[in-house]
N, CA, C and O atoms as a Tinker XYZ file with bonds, in Angstrom:
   416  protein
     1  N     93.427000  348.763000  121.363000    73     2
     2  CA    93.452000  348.967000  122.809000    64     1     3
     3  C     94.707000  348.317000  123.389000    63     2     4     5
     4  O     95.186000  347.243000  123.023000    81     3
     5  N     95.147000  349.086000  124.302000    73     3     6
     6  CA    96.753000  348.677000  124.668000    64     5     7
     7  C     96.142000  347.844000  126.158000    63     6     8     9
     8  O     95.336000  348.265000  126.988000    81     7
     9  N     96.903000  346.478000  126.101000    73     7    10
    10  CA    96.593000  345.459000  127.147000    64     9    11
    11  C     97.549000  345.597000  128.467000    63    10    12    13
    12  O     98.720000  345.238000  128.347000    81    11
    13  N     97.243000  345.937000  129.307000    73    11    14
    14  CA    98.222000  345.718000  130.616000    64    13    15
    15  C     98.655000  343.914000  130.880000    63    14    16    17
    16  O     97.843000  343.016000  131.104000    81    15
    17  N     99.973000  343.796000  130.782000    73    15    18
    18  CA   100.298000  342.108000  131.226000    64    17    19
    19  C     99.791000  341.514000  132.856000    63    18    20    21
    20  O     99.196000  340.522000  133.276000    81    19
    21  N    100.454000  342.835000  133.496000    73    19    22
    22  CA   100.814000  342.504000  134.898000    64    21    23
    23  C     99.346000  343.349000  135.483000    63    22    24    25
    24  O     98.914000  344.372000  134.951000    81    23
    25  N     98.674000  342.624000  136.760000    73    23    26
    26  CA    97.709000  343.357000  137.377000    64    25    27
    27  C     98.036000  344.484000  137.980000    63    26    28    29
    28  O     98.984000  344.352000  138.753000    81    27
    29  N     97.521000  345.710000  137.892000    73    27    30
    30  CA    97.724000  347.047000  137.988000    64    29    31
    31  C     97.510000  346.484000  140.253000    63    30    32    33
    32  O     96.817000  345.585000  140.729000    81    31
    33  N     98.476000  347.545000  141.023000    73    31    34
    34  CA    98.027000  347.147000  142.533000    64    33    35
    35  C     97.198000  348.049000  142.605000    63    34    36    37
    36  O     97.270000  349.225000  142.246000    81    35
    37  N     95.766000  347.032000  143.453000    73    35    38
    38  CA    94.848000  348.064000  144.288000    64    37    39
    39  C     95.690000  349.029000  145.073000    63    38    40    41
    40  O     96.779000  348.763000  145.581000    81    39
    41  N     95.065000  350.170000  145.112000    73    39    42
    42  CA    94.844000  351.309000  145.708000    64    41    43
    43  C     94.950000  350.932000  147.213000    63    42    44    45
    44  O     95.643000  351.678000  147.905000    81    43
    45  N     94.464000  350.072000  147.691000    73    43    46
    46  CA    94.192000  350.196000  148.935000    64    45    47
    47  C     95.487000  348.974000  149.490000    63    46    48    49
    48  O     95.857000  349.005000  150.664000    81    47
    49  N     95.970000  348.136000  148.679000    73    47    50
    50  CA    97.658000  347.933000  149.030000    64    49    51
    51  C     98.829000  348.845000  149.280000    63    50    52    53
    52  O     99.729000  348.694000  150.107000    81    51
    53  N     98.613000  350.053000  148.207000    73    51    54
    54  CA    99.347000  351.504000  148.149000    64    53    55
    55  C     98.938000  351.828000  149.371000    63    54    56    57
    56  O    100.012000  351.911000  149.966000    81    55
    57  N     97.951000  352.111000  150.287000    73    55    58
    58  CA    98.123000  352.642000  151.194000    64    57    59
    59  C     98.444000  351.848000  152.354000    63    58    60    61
    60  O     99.145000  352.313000  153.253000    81    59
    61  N     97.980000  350.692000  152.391000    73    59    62
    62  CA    98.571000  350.321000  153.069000    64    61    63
    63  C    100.306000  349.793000  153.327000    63    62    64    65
    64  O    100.829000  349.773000  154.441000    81    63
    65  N    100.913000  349.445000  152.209000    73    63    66
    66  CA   102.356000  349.083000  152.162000    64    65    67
    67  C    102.911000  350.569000  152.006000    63    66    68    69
    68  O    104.132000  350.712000  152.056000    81    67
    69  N    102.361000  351.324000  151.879000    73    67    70
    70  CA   103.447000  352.765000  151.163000    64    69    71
    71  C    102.878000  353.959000  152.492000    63    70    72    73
    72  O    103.528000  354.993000  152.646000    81    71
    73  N    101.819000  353.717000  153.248000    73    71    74
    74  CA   101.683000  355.071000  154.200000    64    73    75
    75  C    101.098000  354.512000  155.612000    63    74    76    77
    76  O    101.068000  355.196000  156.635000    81    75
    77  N    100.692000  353.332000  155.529000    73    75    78
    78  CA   100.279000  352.747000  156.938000    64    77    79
    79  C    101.139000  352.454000  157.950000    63    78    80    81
    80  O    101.429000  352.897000  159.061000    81    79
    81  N    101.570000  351.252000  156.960000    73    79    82
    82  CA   102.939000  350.315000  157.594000    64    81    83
    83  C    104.294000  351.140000  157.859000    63    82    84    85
    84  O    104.961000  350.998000  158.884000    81    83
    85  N    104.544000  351.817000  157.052000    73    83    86
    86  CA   105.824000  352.694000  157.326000    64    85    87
    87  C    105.223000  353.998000  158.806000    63    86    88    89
    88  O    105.849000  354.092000  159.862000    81    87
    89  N    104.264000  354.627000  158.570000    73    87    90
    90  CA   104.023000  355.493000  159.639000    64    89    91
    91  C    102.893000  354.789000  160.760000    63    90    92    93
    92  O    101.905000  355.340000  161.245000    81    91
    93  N    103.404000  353.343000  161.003000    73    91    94
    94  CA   103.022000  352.884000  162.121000    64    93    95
    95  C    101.751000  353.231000  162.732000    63    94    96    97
    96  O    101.493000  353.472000  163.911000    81    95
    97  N    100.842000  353.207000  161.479000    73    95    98
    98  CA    99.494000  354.252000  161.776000    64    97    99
    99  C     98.044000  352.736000  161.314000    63    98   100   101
   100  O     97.714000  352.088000  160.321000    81    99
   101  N     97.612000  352.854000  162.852000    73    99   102
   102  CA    96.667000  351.457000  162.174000    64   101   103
   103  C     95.245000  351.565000  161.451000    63   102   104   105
   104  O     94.796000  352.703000  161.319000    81   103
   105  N     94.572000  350.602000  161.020000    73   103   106
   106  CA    93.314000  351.075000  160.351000    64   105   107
   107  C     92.566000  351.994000  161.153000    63   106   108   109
   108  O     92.522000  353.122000  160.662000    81   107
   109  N     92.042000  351.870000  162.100000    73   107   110
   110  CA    91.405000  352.569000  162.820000    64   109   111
   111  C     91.814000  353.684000  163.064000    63   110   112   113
   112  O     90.960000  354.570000  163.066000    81   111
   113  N     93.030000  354.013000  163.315000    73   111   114
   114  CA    93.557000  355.282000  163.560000    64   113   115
   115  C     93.516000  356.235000  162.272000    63   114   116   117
   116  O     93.335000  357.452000  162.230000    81   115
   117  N     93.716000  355.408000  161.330000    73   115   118
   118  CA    93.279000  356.405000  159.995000    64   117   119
   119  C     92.274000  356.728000  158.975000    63   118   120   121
   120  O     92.357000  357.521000  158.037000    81   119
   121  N     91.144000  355.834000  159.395000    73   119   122
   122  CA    89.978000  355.839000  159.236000    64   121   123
   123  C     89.495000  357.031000  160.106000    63   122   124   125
   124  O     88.606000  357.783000  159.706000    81   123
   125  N     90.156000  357.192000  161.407000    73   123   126
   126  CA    89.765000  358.908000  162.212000    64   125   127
   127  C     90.272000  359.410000  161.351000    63   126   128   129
   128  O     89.524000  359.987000  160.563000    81   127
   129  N     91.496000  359.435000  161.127000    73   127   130
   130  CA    92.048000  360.884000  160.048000    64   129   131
   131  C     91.325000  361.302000  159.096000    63   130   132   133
   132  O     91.112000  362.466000  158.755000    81   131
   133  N     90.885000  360.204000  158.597000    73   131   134
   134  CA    90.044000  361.135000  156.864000    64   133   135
   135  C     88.853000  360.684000  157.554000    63   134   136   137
   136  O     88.798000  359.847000  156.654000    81   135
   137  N     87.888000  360.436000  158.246000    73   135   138
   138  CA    86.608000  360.822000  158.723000    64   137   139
   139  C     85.659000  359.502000  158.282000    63   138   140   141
   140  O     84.461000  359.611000  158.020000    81   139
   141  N     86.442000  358.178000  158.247000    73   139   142
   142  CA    85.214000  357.384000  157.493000    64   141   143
   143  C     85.219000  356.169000  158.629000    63   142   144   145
   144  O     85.781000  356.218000  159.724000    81   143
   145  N     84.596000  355.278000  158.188000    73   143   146
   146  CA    84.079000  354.309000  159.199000    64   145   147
   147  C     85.411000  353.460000  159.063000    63   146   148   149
   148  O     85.952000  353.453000  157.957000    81   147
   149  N     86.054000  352.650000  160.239000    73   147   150
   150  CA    86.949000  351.694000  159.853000    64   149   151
   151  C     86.834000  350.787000  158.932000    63   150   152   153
   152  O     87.747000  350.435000  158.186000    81   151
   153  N     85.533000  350.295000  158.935000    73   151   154
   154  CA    85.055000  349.260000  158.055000    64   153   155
   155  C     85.178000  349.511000  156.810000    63   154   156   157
   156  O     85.519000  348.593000  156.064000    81   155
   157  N     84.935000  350.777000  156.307000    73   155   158
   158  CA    85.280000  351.349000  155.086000    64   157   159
   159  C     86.393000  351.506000  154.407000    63   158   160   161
   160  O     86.676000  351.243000  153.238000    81   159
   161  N     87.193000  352.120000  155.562000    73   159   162
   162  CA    88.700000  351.804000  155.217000    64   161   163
   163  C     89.710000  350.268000  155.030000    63   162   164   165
   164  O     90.872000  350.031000  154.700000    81   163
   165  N     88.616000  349.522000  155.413000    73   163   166
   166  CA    89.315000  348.215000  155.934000    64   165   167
   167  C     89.293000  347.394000  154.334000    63   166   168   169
   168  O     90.053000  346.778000  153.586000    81   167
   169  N     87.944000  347.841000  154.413000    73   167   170
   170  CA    87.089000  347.522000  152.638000    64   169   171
   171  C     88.366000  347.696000  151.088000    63   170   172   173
   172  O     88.648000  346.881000  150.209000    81   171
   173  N     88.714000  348.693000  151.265000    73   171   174
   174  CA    90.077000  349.386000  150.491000    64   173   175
   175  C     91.126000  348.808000  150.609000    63   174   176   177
   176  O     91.827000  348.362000  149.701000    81   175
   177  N     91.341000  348.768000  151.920000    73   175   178
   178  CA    92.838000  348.127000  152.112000    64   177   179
   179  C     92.695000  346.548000  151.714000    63   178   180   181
   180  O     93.629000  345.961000  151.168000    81   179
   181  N     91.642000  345.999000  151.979000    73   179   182
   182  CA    91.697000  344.562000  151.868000    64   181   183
   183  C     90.766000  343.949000  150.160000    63   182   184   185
   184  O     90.176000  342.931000  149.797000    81   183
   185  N     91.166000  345.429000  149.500000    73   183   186
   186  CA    90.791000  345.033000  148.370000    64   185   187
   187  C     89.448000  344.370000  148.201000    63   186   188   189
   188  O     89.338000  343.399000  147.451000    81   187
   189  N     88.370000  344.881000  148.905000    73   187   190
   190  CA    87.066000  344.578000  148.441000    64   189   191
   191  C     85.691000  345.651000  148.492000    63   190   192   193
   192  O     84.491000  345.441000  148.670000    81   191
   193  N     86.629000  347.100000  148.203000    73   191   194
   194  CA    86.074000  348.213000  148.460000    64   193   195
   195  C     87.296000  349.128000  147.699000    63   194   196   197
   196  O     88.493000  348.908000  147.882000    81   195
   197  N     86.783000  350.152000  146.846000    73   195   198
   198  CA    87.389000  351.067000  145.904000    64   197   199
   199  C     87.348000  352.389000  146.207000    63   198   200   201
   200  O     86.640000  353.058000  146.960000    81   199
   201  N     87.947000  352.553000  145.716000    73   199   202
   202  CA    88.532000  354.456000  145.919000    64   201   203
   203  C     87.587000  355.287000  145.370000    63   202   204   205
   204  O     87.655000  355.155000  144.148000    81   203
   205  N     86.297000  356.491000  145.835000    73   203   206
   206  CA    85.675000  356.714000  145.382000    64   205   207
   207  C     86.304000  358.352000  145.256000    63   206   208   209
   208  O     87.379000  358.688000  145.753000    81   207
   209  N     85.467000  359.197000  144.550000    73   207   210
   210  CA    85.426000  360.335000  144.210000    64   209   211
   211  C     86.033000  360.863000  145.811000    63   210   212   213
   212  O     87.197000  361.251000  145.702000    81   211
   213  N     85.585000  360.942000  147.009000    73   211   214
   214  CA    85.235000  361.486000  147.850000    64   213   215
   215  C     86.404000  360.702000  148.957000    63   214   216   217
   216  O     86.796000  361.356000  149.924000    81   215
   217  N     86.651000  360.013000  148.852000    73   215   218
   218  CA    87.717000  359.110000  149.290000    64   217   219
   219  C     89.015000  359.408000  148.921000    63   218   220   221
   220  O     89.989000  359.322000  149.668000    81   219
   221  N     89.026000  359.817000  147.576000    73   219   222
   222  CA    90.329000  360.224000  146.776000    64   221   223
   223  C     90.891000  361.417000  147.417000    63   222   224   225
   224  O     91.895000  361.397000  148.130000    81   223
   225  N     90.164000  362.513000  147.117000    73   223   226
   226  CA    89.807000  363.825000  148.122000    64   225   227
   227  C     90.282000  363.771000  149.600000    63   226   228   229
   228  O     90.953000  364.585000  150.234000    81   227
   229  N     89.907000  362.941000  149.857000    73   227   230
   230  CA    90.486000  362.618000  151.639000    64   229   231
   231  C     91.676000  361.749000  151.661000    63   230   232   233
   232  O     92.403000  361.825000  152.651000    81   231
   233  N     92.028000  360.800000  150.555000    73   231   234
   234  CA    93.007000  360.257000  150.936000    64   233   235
   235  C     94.637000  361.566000  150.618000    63   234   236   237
   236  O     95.601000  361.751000  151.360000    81   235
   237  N     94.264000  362.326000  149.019000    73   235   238
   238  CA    95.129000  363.206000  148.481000    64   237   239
   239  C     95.408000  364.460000  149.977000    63   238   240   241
   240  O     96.449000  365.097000  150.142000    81   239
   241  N     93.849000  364.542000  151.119000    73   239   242
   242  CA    94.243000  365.565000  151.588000    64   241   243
   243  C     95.532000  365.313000  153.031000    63   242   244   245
   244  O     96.347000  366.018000  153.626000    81   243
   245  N     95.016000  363.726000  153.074000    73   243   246
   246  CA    95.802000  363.239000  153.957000    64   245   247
   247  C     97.078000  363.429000  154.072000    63   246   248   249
   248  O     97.688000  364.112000  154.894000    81   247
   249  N     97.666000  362.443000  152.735000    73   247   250
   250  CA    98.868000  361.751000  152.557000    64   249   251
   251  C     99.732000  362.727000  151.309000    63   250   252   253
   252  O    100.683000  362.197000  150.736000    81   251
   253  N     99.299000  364.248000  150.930000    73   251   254
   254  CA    99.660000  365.376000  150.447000    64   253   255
   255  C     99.898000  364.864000  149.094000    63   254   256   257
   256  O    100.926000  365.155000  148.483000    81   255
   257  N     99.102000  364.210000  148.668000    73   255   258
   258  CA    98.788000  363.967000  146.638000    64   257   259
   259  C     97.804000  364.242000  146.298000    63   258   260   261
   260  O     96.906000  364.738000  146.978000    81   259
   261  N     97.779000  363.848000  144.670000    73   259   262
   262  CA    96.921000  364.225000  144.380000    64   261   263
   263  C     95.234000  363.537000  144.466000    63   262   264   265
   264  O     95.218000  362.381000  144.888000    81   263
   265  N     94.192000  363.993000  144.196000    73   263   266
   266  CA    92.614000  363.023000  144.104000    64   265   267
   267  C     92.961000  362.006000  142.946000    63   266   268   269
   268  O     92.919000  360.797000  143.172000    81   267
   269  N     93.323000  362.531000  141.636000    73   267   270
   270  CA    93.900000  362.057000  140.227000    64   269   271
   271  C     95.006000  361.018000  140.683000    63   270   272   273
   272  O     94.708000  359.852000  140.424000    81   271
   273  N     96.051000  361.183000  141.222000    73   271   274
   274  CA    96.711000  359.514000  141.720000    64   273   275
   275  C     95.558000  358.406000  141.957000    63   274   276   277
   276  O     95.285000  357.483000  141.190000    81   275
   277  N     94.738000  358.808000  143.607000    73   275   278
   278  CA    94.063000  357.640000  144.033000    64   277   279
   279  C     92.751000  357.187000  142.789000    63   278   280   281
   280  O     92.366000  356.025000  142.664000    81   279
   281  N     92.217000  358.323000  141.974000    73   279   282
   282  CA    91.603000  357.339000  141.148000    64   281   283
   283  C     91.979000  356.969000  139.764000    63   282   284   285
   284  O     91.429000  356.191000  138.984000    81   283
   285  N     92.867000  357.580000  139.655000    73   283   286
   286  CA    93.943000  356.444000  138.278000    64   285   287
   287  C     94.438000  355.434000  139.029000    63   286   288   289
   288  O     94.139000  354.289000  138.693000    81   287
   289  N     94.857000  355.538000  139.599000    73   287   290
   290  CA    95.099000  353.894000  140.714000    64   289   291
   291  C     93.992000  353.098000  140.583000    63   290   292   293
   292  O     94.201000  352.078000  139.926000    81   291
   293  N     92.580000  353.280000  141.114000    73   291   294
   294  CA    91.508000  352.604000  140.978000    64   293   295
   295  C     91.480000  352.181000  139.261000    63   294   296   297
   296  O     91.907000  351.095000  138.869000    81   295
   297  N     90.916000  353.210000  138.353000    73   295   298
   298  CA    90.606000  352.744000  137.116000    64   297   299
   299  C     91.236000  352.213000  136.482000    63   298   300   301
   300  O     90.773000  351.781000  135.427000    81   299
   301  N     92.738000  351.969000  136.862000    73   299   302
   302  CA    93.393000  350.952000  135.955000    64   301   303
   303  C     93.812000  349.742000  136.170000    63   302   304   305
   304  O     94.586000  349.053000  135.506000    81   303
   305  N     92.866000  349.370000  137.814000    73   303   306
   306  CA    92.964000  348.071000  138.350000    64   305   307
   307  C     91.450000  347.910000  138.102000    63   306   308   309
   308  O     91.090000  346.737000  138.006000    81   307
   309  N     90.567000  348.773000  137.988000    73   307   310
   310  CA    89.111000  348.385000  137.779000    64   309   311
   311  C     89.407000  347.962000  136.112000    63   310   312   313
   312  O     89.306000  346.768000  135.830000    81   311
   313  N     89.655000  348.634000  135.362000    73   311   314
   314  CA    89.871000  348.330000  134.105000    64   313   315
   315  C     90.385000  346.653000  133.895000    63   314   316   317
   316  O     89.987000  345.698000  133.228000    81   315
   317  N     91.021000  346.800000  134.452000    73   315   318
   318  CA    92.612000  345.275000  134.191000    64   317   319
   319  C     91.730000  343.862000  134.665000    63   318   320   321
   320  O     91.751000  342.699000  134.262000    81   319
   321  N     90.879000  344.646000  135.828000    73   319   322
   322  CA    90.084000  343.377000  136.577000    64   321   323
   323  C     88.680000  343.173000  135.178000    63   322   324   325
   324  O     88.144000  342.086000  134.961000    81   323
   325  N     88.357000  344.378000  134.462000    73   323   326
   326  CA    87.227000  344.179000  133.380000    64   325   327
   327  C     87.501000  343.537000  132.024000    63   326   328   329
   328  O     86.790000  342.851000  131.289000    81   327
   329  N     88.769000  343.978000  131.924000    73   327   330
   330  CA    89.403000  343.062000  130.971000    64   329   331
   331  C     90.029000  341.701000  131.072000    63   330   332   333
   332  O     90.447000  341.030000  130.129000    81   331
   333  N     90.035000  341.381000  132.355000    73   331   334
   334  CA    90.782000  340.645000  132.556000    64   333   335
   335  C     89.546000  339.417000  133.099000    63   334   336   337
   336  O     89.730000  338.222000  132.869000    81   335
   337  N     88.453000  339.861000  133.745000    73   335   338
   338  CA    87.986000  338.620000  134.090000    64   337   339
   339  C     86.777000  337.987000  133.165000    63   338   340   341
   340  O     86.223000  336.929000  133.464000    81   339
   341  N     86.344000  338.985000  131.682000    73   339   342
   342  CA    85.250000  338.788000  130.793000    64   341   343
   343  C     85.902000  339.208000  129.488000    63   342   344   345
   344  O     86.542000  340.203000  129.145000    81   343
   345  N     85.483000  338.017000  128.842000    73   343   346
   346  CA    85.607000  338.389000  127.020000    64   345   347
   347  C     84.487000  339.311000  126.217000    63   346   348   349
   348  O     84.466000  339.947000  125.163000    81   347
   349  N     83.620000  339.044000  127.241000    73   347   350
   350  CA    81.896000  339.668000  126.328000    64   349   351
   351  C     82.322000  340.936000  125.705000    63   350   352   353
   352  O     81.991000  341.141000  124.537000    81   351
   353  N     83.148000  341.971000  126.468000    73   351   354
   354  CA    83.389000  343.597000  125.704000    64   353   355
   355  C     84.071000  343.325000  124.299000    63   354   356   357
   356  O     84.028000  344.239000  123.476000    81   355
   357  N     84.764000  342.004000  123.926000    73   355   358
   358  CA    85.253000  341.553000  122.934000    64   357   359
   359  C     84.203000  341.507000  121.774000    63   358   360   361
   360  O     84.479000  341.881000  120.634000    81   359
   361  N     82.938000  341.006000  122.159000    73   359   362
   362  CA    81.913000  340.995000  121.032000    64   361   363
   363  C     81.490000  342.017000  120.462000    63   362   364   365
   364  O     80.804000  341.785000  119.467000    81   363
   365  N     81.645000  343.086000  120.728000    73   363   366
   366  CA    81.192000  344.507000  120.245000    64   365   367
   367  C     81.948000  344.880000  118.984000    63   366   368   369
   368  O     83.176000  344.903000  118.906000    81   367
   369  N     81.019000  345.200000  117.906000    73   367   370
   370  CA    81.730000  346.076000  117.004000    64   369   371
   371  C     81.600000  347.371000  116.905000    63   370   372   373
   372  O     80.741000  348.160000  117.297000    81   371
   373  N     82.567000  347.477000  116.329000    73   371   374
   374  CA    82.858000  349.190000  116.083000    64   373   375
   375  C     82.292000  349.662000  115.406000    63   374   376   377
   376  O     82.391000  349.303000  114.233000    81   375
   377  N     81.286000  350.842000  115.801000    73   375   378
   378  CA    80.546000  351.490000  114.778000    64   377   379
   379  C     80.823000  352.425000  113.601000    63   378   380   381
   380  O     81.060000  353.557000  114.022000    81   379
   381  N     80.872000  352.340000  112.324000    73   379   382
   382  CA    81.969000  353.401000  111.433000    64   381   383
   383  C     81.811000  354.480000  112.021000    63   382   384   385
   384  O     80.927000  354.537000  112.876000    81   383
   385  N     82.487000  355.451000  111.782000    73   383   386
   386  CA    82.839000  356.606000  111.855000    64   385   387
   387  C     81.607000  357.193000  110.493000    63   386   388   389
   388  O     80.885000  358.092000  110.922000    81   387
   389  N     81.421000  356.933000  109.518000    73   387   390
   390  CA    80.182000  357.657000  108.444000    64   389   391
   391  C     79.315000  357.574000  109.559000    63   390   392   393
   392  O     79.059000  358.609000  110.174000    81   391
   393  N     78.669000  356.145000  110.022000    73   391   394
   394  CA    77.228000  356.156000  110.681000    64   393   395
   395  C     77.494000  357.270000  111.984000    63   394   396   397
   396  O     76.522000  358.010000  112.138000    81   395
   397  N     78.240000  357.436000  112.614000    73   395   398
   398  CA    78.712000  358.238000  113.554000    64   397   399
   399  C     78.271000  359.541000  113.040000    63   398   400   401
   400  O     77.337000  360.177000  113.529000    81   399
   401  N     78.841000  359.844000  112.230000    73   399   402
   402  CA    78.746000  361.408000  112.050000    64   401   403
   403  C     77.353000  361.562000  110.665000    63   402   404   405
   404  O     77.282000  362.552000  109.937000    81   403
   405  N     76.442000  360.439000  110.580000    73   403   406
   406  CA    75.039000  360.799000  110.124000    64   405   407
   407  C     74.261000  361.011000  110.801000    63   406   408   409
   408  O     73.142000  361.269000  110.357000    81   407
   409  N     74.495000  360.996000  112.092000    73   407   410
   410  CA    73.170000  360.824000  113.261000    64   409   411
   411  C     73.823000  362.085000  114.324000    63   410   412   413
   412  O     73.452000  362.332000  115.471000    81   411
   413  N     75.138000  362.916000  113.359000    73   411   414
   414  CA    75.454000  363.991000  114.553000    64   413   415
   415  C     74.496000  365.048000  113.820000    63   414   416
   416  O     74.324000  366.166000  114.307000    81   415
């Protein structure tokens, strides 16, 4: 498994340093645009709320990208934060590949 060094940036820094701040557009005002509660949006931006299926969708329809940006953005800071804050996924072994394909 290939290790990321550096923490991948939330999603919700990207929007805010890369489409807020430059188009002078505040939470609230763009929480109207894609249809969600400010609080929700606020959640994202302040990194204690994630980019969901449905969010992605509204943010891609917004800001003219793709759904696939905003949640590869998410999963590889959700990832980095799973690897990064627990060893336990470390204890797992790998199941052979024979036992694998006796039980297909």
């Amino acid at each position: 498994m290939r290790s990321m060094k550096r923490q991948p940036t939330h999603p919700g820094i990207i929007i805010k340093k890369d489409y807020l701040e430059p188009l002078a557009i505040s939470i609230k005002d763009m929480a109207g645009i894609l249809g969600v509660s400010r609080k929700t949006l606020s959640k994202i931006i302040n990194e204690r709320g994630a980019v969901t299926p449905d969010m992605a969708l509204r943010l891609s329809r917004a800001f003219d990208t793709t759904p696939d940006l905003w949640l590869n953005l998410q999963k590889n800071y959700d990832l980095w934060q799973a690897e990064s804050v627990s060893s336990e996924w470390q204890n797992i072994k790998p199941i052979s590949s024979k036992l694998l394909h006796q039980n297909a």
